[in-house]
N, CA and C of each residue as an Amber inpcrd file, in Angstrom:
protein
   150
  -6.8480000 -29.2300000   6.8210000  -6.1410000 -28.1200000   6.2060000
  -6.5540000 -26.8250000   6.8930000  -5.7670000 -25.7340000   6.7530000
  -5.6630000 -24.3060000   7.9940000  -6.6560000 -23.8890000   6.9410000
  -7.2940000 -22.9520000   7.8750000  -7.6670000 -21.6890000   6.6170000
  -7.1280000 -20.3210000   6.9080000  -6.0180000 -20.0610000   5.6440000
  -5.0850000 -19.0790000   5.1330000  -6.1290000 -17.8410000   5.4000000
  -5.5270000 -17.0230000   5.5010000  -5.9070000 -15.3000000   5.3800000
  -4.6800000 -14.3410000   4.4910000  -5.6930000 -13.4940000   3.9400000
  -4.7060000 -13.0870000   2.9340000  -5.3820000 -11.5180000   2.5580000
  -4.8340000 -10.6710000   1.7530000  -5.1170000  -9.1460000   1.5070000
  -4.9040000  -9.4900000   0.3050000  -6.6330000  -8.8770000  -0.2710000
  -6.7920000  -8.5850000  -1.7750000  -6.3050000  -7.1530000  -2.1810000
  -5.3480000  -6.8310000  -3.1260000  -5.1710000  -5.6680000  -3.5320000
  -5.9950000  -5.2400000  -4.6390000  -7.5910000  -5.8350000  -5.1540000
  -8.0870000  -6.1410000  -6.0460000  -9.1240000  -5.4490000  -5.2460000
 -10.1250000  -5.9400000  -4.2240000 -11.0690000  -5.0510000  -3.7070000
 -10.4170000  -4.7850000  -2.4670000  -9.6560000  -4.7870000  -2.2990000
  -8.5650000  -3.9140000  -0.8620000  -9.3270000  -4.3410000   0.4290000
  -9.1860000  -5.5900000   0.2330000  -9.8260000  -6.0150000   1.7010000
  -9.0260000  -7.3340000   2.3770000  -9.4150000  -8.2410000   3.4710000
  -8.7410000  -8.8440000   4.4650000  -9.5310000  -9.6340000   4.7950000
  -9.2430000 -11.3410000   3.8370000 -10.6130000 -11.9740000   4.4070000
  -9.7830000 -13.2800000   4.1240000 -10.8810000 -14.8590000   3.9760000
 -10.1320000 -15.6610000   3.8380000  -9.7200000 -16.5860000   2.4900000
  -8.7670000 -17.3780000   2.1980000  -8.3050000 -17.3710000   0.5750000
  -9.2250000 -18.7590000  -0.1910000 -10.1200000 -18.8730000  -0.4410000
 -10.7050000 -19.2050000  -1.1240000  -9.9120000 -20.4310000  -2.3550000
 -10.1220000 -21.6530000  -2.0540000  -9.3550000 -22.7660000  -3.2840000
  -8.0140000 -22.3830000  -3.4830000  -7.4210000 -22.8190000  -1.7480000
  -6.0210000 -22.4340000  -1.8680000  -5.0660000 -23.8450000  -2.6460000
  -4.1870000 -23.4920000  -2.9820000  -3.1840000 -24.6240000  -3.2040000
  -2.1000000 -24.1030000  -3.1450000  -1.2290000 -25.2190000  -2.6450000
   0.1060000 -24.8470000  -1.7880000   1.1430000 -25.1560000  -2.8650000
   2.2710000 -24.2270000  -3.1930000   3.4540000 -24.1000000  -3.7920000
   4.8760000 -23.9470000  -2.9330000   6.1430000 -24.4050000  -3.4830000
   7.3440000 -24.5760000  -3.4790000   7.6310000 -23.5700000  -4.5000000
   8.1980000 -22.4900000  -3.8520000   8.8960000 -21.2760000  -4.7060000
  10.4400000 -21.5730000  -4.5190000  10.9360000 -21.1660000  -5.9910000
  12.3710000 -21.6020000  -6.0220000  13.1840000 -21.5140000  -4.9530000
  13.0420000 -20.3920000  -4.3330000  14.0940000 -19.9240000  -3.1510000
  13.9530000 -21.4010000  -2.2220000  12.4980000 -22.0810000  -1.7490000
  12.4740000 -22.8620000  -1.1200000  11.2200000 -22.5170000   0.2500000
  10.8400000 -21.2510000  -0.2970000  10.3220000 -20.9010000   0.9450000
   8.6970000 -21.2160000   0.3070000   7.6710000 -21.7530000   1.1540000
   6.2930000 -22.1000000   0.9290000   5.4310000 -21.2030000   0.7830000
   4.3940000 -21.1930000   0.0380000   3.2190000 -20.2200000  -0.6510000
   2.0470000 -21.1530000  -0.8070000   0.8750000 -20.0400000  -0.1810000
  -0.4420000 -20.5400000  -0.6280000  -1.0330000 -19.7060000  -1.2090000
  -1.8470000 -19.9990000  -2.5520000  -2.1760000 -19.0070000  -3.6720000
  -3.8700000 -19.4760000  -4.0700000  -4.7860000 -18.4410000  -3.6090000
  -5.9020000 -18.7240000  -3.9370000  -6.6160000 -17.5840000  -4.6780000
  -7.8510000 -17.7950000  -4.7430000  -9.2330000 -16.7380000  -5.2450000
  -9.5210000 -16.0350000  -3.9400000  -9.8890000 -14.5690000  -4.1690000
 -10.5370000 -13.5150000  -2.9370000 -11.8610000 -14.1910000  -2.8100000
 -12.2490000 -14.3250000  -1.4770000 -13.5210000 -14.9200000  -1.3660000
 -14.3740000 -13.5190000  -1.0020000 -14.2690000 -12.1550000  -1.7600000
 -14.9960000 -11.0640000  -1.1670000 -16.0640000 -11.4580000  -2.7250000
 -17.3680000 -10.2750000  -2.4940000 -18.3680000 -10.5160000  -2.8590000
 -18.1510000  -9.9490000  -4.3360000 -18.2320000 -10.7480000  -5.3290000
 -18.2560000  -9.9640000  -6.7160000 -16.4730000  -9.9980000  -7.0600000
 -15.6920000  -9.9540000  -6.5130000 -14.2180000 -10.2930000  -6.7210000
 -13.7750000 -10.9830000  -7.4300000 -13.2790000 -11.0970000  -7.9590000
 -12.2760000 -11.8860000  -9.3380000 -10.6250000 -12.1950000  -8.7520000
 -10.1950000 -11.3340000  -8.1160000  -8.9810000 -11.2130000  -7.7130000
  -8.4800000 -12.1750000  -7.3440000  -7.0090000 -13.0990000  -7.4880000
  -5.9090000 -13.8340000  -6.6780000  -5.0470000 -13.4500000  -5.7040000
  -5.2490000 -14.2540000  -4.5520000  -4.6930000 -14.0370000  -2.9600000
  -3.0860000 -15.0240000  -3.6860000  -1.8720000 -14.0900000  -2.5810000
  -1.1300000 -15.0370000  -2.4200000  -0.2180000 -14.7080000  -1.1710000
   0.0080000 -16.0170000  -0.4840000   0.8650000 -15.7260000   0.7490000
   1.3480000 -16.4450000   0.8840000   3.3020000 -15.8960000   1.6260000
   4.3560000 -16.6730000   2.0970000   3.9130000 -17.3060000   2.9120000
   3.9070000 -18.2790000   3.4250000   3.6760000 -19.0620000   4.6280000
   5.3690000 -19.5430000   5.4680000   5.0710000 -19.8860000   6.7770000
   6.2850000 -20.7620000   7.4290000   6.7030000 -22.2430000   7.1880000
């Protein structure tokens, strides 16, 4: 499995997505949706993928 990169708007940073799992969004187009792996963060990553 890749490892996703993604932008927390939670601690506003650019790192990698932490216990991703991959979704089918209605439109059809693919998403991987994880936890911010920054330090002390709580925040959820999510990104369109190809």
């Amino acid at each position: 499995m890749a490892e996703y990169q993604g932008f927390s708007l939670k601690c506003k940073t650019y790192g990698p997505i932490s216990n991703p799992e991959h979704f089918t969004m209605s439109n059809g187009r693919k998403r991987v949706a994880g936890s911010c792996s920054g330090k002390g963060c709580t925040g959820r990553i999510s990104k369109i993928i190809a």
